[in-house]
N, C-alpha and C positions, 0 to 999 in steps of 0.2 A: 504494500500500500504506500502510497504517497504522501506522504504529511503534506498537510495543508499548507506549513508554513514556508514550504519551499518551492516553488515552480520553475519551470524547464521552458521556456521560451523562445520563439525565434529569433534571431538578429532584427528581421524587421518590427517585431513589438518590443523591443527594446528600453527604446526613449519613454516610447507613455507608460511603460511600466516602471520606469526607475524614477519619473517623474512624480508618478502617483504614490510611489511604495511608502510614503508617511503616510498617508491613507486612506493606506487597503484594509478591509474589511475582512483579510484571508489570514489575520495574525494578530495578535493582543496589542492591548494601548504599551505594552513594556517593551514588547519584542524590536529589536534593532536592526532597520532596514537595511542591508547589506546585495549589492547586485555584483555579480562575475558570470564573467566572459571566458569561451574556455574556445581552443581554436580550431577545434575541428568537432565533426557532426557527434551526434551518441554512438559512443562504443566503451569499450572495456578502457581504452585510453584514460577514460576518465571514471573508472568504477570506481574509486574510494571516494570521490563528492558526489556520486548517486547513491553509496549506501548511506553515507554521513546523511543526506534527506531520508533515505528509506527506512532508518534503522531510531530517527526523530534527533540524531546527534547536536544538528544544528539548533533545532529547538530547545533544546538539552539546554544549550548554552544561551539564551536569550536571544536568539537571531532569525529572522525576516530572510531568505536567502534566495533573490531570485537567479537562477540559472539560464545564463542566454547562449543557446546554441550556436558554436561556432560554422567554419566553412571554408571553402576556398576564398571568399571572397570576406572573410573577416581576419581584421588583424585585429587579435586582442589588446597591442600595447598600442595601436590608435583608438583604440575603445577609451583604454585608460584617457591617453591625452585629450582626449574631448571632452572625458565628465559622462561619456555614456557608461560606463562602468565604476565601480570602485576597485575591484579586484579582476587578477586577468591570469591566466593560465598561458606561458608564453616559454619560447626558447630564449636564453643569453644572448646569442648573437643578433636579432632582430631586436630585441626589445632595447639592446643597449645602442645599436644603432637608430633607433629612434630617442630614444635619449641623446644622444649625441646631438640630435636636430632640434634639440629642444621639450622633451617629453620628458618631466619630471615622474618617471616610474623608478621604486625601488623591491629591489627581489626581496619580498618575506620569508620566502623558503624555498628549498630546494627538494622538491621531492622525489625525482631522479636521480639517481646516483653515475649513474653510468647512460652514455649514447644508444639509441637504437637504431641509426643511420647503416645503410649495406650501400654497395654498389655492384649490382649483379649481371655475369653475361653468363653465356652458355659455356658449355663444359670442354668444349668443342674450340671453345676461341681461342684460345692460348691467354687468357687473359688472367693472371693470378697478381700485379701488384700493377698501383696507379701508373709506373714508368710504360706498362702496357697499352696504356689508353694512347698513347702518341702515334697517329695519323688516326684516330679510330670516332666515331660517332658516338657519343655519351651522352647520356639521357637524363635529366638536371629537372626538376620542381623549379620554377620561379618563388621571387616573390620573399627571396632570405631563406627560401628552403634547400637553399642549392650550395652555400657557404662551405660545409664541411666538403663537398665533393670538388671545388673548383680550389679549394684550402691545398686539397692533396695534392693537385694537378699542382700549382707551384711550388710548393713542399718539395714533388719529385722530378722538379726541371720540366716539366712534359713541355713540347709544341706541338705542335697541330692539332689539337686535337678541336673535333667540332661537337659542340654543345647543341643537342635535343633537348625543347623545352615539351616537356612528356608529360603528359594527362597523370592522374591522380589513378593509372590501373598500369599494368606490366603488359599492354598487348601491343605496343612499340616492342617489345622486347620478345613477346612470343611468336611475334609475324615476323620474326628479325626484321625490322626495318630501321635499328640499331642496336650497337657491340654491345653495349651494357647499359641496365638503368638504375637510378636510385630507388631504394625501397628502403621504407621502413622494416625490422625484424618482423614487428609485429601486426603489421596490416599488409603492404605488398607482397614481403615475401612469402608470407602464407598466401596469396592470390595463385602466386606460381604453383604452389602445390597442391593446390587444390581445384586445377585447372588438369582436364583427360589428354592425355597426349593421343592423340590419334592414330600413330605405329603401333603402340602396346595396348590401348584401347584403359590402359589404369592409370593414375592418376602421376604424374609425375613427380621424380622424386629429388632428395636433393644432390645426390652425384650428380645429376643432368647439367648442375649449374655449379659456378666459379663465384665467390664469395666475396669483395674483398670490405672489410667490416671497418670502420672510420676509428676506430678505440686503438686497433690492432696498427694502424699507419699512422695514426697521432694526432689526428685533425679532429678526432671528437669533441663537440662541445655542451657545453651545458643545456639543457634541452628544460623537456617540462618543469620549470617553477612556479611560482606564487609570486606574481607580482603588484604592488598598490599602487596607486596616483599618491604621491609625496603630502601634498595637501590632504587630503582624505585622511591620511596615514596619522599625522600631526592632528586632526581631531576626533580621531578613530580608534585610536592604538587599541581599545579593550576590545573593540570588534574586532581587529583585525586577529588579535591573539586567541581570540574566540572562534574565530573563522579556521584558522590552523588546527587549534585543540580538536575544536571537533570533523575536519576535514581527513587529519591525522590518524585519529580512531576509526576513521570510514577505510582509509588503506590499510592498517591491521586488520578490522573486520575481512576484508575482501583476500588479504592472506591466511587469514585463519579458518574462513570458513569461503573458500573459495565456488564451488558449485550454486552456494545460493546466492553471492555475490554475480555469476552467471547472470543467473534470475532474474535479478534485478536491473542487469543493464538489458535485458531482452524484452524486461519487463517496459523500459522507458521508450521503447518501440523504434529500436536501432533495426535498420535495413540489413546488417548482416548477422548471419546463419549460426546456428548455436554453435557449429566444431568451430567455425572463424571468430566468434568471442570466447570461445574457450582458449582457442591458441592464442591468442592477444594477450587474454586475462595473465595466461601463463608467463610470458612475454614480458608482459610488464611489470608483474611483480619481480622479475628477476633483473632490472632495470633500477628496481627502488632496494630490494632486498639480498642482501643485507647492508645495512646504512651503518657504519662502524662508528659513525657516532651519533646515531639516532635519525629517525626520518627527519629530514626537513632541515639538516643541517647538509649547511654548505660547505664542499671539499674544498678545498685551497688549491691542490695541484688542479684539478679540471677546471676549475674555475680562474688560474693560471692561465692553464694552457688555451682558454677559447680567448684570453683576452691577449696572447703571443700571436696565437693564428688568425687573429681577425685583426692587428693591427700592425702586421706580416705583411698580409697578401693586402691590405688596403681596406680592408670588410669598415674599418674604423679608422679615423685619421689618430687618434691619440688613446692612450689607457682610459678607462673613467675613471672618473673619481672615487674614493674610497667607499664612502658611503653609497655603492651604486646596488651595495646589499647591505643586509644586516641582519645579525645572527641574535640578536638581541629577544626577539618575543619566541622565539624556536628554542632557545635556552629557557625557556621560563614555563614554554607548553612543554618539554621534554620533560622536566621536571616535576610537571601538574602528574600528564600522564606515567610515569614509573611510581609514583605517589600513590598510583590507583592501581598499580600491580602489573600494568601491559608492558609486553616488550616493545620498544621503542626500534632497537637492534635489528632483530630476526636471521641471527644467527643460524636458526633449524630449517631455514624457509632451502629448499625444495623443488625446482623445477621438476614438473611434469611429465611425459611422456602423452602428447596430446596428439588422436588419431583425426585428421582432416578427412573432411567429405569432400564428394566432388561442388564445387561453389560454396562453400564454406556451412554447408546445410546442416 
């Protein structure tokens, strides 16, 4: 069930919801109107802020939460800079390059621990590290989704190579009508495997394909955070640590009881197929878990290294500035929650062995 006090909304109802959200009638005269923008559509990506609504977390904590569906055509850290959002679900390298430009956003927390960025060709190419791609067609996400993958390409000296701006599925890549393309771990590249190869009549598998993984060549960067508008931040602090605390228990929940964590993102009526949120879910806990110093704490070295690699290759003209995170209320929610007994860690967490259907069904 869906608590009342959280709603799932489109980017286009937006505005008059965050307008109105002091009052709505869907939440008590106490509750704290709180809106986030998260960047891409419903899936497992975002299961620990759909259990945190399903499981009443948010509520738990005195908060109003509306949830506005991301997209290809939503950038969360321009949500923030506008004031259509308070809080925004964003990568390092885009969000700080709009800070750069003037967008006072600072990362609250880090809930990714590690990259999930691939870049994939067939088995068949000879394609095993980025020095490979030179004379070869590479297939790139626009839009600052493309950073780690163009990172490597000057990292490993490459020329020629020509850049595919490639749709948001792998079928540039399985028409070969280019060497390789980007994929997330846990949305593209399960697309590949769970697509029928038409020689063997079963489902393709991963021998078929060449790997090469952004963590593994150095270019990975900080990816899913928690990031606020500066201002908001500065008259918000107890929301916003309230928004973590109970956000944070929503990604335990979804590691700890992973199946009905499923559930509930299938439940919020995501377009893909239970084995493709299964494998995601999988996917992604092992993205956040284990966090060696609690969820939501931000690494230093990765958090280094996206700000070498984006200010390397040009991604950014200068470092940001210090305060461009702060580990200040993620110290404080770490602390609530080990108080109450949860592992913050997840030291035991477990990947999977998750069987894909044909289409992700």
């Amino acid at each position: 069930m869906i608590r009342k006090s959280v709603r799932l909304v489109a980017a286009g109802m937006a505005l008059a919801l965050v307008a109105a959200a002091c009052g709505s009638d869907s939440s008590s005269d106490e509750a704290t109107p709180v809106s986030f923008v998260l960047q891409w559509v419903t899936q497992s990506q975002f299961a620990g802020y759909f259990a945190a609504a399903d499981q009443g977390f948010y509520e738990e904590e005195g908060l109003d939460v509306t949830i506005i569906e991301g997209g290809p055509d939503i950038a969360p850290q321009a949500y923030l800079a506008s004031g259509q959002a308070d809080i925004g679900e964003a990568w390092a390298p885009k969000a700080l390059a709009a800070r750069e430009e003037g967008a006072d956003i600072v990362n609250i927390g880090q809930v990714f621990q590690r990259g999930g960025t691939l870049e994939v060709s067939w088995a068949d190419s000879g394609i095993s590290s980025p020095a490979d791609w030179a004379g070869k067609t590479v297939g790139v996400w626009p839009f600052g989704n493309e950073f780690e993958i163009t990172a490597a390409v000057d990292s490993f000296g490459v020329s020629d190579v020509t850049y595919f701006s490639q749709g948001f599925d792998m079928l540039a890549l399985l028409n070969r009508e280019i060497d390789a393309a980007e994929a997330m771990i846990y949305n593209e590249y399960a697309q590949l495997l769970e697509t029928i190869n038409d020689e063997t009549g079963e489902l393709y598998q991963a021998s078929d394909f060449n790997v090469i993984d952004t963590n593994d060549v150095g270019t990975a960067m900080v990816q899913d955070g928690v990031w606020a508008r500066a201002d908001w931040l500065a008259e918000n602090e107890d929301a916003a640590e309230a928004f973590l605390r109970a956000s944070f228990k929503g990604w335990i929940f979804c590691r700890d009881n992973f199946d009905q964590c499923v559930d509930i993102v299938l439940a919020r009526g995501s377009e893909l197929g239970r084995s493709h949120q299964t494998w995601q879910l999988n996917e992604i806990n092992t993205l956040i878990w284990p966090s060696p110093n609690g969820i939501g704490f931000m690494d230093q070295a990765l958090w280094d290294q996206t700000v070498e690699v984006a200010t390397s290759t040009g991604i950014l003209a200068a470092a940001p500035s210090s305060d461009a995170f702060t580990r200040d209320l993620v110290e404080r929610v770490l602390k609530d929650l080990e108080d109450e007994g949860l592992d913050v860690v997840g030291n035991g967490w477990q990947r999977r062995t998750v069987e894909l259907r044909p289409g992700g069904d």
